[in-house]
VEXDO-960783 format. One record per residue (C-alpha): residue in three letters; x, y, z. Coordinates in steps of 0.5 Angstrom, whole numbers, padded with zeros to 4 digits, always signed. Layout:
BEGIN
AlaXYZ ...
! end
This chain:
BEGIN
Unk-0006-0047+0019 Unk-0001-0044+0015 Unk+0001-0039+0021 Unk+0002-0044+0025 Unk+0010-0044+0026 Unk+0009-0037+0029 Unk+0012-0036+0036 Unk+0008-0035+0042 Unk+0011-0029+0045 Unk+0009-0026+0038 Unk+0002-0026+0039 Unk+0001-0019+0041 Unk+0003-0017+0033 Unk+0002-0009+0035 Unk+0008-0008+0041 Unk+0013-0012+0038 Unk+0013-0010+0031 Unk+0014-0003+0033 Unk+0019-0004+0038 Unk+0023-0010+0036 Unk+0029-0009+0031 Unk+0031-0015+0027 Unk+0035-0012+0023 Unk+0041-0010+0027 Unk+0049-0012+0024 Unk+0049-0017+0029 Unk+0044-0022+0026 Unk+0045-0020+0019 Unk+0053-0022+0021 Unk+0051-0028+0024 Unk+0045-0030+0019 Unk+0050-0028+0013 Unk+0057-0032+0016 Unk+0058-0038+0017 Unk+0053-0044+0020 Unk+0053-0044+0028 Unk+0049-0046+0033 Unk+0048-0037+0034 Unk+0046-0036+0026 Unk+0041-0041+0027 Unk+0038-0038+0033 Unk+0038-0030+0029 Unk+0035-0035+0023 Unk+0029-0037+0028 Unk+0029-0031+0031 Unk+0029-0026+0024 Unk+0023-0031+0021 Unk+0019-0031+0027 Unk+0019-0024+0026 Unk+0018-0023+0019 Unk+0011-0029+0020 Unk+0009-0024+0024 Unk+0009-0019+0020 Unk+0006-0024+0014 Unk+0000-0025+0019 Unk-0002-0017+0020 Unk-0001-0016+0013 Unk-0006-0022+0011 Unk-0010-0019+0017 Unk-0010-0012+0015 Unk-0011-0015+0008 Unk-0018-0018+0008 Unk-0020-0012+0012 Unk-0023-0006+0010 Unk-0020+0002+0008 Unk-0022+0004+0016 Unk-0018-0003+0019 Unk-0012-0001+0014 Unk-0012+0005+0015 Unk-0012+0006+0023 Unk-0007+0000+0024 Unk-0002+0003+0018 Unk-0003+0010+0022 Unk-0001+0007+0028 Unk+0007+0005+0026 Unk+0006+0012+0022 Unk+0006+0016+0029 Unk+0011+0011+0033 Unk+0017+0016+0032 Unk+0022+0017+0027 Unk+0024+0012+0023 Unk+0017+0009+0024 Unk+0017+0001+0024 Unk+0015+0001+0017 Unk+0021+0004+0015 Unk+0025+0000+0019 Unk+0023-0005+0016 Unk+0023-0004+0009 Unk+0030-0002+0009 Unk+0031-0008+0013 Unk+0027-0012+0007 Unk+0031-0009+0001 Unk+0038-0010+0006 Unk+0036-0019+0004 Unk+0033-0017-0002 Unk+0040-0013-0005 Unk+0044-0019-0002 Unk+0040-0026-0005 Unk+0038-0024-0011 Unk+0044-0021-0014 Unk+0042-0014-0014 Unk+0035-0016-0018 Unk+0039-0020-0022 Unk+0038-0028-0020 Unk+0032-0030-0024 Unk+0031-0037-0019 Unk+0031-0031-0014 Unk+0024-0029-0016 Unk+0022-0036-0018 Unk+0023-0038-0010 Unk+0018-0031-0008 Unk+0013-0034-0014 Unk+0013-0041-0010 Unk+0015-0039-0003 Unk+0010-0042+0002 Unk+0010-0042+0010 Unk+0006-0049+0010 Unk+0012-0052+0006 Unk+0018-0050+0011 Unk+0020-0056+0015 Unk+0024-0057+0020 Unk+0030-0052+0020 Unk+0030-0045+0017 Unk+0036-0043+0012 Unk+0038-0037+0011 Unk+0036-0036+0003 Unk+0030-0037+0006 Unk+0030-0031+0011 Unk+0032-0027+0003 Unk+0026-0031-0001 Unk+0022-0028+0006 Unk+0024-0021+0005 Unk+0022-0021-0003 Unk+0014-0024-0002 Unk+0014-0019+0005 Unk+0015-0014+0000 Unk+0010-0016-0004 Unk+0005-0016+0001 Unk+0006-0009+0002 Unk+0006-0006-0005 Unk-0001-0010-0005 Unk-0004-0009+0002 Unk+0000+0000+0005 Unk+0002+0002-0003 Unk+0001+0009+0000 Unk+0005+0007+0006 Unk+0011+0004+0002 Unk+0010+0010-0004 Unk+0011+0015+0003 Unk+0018+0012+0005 Unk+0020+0011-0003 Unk+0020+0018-0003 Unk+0021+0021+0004 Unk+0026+0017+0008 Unk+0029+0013+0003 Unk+0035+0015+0000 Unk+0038+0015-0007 Unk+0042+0010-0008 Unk+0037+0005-0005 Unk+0032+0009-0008 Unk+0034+0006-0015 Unk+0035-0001-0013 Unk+0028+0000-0010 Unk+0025+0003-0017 Unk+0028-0002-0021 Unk+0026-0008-0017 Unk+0019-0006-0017 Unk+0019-0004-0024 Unk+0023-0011-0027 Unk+0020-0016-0022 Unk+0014-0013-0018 Unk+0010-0008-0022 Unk+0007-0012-0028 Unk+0003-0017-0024 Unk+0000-0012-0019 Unk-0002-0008-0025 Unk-0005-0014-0028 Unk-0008-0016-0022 Unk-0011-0008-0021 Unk-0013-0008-0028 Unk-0017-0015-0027 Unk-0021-0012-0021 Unk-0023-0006-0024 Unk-0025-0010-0030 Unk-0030-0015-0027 Unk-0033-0010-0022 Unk-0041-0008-0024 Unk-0044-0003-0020 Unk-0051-0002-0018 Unk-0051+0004-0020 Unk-0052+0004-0027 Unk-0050+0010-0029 Unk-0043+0007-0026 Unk-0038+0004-0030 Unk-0031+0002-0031 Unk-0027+0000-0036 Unk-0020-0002-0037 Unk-0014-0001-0043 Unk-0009-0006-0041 Unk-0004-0004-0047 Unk-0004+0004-0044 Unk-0005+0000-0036 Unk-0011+0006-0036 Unk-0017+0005-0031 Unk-0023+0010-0034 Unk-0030+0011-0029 Unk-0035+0014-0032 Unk-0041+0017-0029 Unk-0048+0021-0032 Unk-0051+0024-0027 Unk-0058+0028-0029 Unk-0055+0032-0035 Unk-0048+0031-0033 Unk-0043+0026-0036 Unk-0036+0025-0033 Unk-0030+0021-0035 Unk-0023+0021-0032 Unk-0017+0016-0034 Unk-0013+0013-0029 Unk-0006+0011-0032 Unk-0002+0006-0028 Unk+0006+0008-0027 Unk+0011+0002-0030 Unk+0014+0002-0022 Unk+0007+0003-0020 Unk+0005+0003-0014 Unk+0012+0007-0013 Unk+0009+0013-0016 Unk+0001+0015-0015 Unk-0002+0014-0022 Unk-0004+0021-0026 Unk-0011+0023-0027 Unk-0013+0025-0034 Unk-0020+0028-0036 Unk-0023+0025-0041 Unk-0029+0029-0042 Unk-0034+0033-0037 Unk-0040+0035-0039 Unk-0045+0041-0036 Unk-0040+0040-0031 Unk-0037+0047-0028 Unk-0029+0048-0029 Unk-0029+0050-0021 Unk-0033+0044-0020 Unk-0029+0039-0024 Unk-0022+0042-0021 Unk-0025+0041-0014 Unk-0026+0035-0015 Unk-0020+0032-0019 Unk-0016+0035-0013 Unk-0020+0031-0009 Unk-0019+0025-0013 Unk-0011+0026-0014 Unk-0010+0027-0007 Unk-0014+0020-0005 Unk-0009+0017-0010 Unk-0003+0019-0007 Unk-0006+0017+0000 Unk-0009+0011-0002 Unk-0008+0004+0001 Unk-0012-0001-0003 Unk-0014-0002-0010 Unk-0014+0004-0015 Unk-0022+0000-0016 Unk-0023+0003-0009 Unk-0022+0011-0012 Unk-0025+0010-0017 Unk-0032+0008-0013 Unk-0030+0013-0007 Unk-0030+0019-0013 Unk-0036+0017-0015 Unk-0040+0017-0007 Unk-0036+0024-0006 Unk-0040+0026-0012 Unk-0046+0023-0010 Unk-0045+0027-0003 Unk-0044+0034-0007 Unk-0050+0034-0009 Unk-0053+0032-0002 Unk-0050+0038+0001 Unk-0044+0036+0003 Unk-0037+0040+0003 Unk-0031+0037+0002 Unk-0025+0037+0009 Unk-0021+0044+0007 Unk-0015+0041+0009 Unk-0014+0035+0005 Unk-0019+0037-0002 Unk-0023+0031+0000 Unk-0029+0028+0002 Unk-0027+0021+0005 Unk-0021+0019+0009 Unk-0021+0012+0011 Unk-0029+0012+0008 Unk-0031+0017+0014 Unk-0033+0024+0012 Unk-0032+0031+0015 Unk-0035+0032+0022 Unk-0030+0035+0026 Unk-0033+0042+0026 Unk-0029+0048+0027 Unk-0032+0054+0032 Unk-0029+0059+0028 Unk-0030+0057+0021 Unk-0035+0053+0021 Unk-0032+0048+0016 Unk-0032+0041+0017 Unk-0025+0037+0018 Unk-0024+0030+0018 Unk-0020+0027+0025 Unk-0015+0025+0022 Unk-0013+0031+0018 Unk-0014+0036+0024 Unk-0009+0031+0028 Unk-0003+0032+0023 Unk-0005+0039+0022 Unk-0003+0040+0029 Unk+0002+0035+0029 
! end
């Protein structure tokens, strides 16, 4: 009901996200100019777009790791810049314009507010700006690893340190709260399985004890997170081997970086890749870990044997 206003020609969300640009100079002249018949018509066609976009992330939201991941991979391999890129730097071109370069404090009141269902009749061009700002949002929550990948690849400095502040100042404290809240309601079947949380030093700790073996790691939430990948401490791991408990961290800190769901989510995904070291199963050579995308290794390789995940083996070739 609420995504009602989306047009019919954006049905098929997949071939017109990657190709269309709705950020060119001409409708960001013509949206930003004076009010026309041609700024209405770049207004509605620049808010179709970013609904679609609203609609694949909701979709993308209430769907798990595999879904997530196998439609963020598909905008990852569409070419340079990838259609993710182009649209968060043409999120960040609106943002920087309507909020007053992050200063415009009713700015941030109108994301908090903002509904689709509330637009009636002819769309404004504060709109398409408040628009960018919860479509950002939506990303940090829904691809955190995708958006922390152009931060720091395709990004450039100056815009870079826009983007940092923004997302310290007006997105991160909530998204770590939201985080912290997840992580702190969760009860494992396994009661060998906890975690807890310390909101002051924004910490995620997992414990397990597993047969003589107590382990314990602390996840620490950055103050721009998700920007930046959280850092992993040791809190303590009894009768566990100092190799073993390497290989594990570097499993569990490349998981971080590449993750795209909650940090909740790691949490249990460093547990089951425990559980399957003890029924036998080696973690994939080429990125340290166990699961990617939830799936395990089973691309063996004639000549040495190891088993690779498929998506590892197609970036190694790429």
């Amino acid at each position: 009901e609420e995504y009602k206003m989306v047009p019919d020609q954006q049905t098929t969300l997949s071939d017109h996200l990657v190709w269309s640009c709705i950020f060119e100079d001409e409708a960001k002249v013509a949206i930003l100019g004076n009010q026309s018949q041609e700024t209405i018509l770049h207004i509605n066609r620049v808010f179709g777009h970013l609904l679609a976009w609203d609609v694949l992330l909701q979709a993308l939201f209430v769907n798990n790791a595999n879904v997530r991941s196998t439609v963020s991979q598909k905008f990852l391999k569409e070419g340079k810049p990838s259609p993710i890129s182009n649209l968060l730097h043409g999120l960040f071109d609106y943002i920087q314009i309507f909020s007053n370069n992050g200063k415009d404090t009713t700015y941030q009141q109108a994301i908090s507010h903002f509904s689709v269902s509330s637009q009636q009749g002819e769309v404004e061009a504060r709109t398409i700006g408040v628009m960018c700002g919860v479509l950002y949002i939506k990303l940090l929550k829904v691809i955190p690893g995708i958006v922390r990948s152009w931060a720091q690849d395709d990004c450039e400095k100056r815009l870079f340190s826009f983007v940092d502040t923004y997302t310290t100042t007006h997105c991160s404290p909530a998204i770590v709260a939201q985080e912290l809240s997840t992580a702190n309601k969760y009860v494992s079947s396994d009661s060998d399985f906890t975690v807890t949380t310390i909101s002051r030093s924004r910490e995620v700790i997992a414990t397990y004890t597993k047969d003589e073996m107590v382990m314990e790691i602390a996840l620490t939430l950055s103050a721009n997170h998700p920007l930046r990948a959280c850092s992993v401490n040791i809190s303590q791991h009894q009768n566990v081997t100092d190799i073993l408990w390497r290989k594990w961290l570097l499993s569990l800190t490349t998981l971080l970086i590449t993750n795209d769901g909650p940090i909740l989510d790691a949490c249990v995904l460093w547990k089951n890749s425990v559980d399957r070291h003890f029924e036998g199963v080696e973690v994939c050579p080429i990125c340290y870990s166990l699961f990617s995308s939830g799936a395990l290794p089973k691309l063996t390789c004639k000549t040495c044997k190891n088993k690779f995940h498929n998506a590892c083996m197609y970036k190694w070739f790429n």
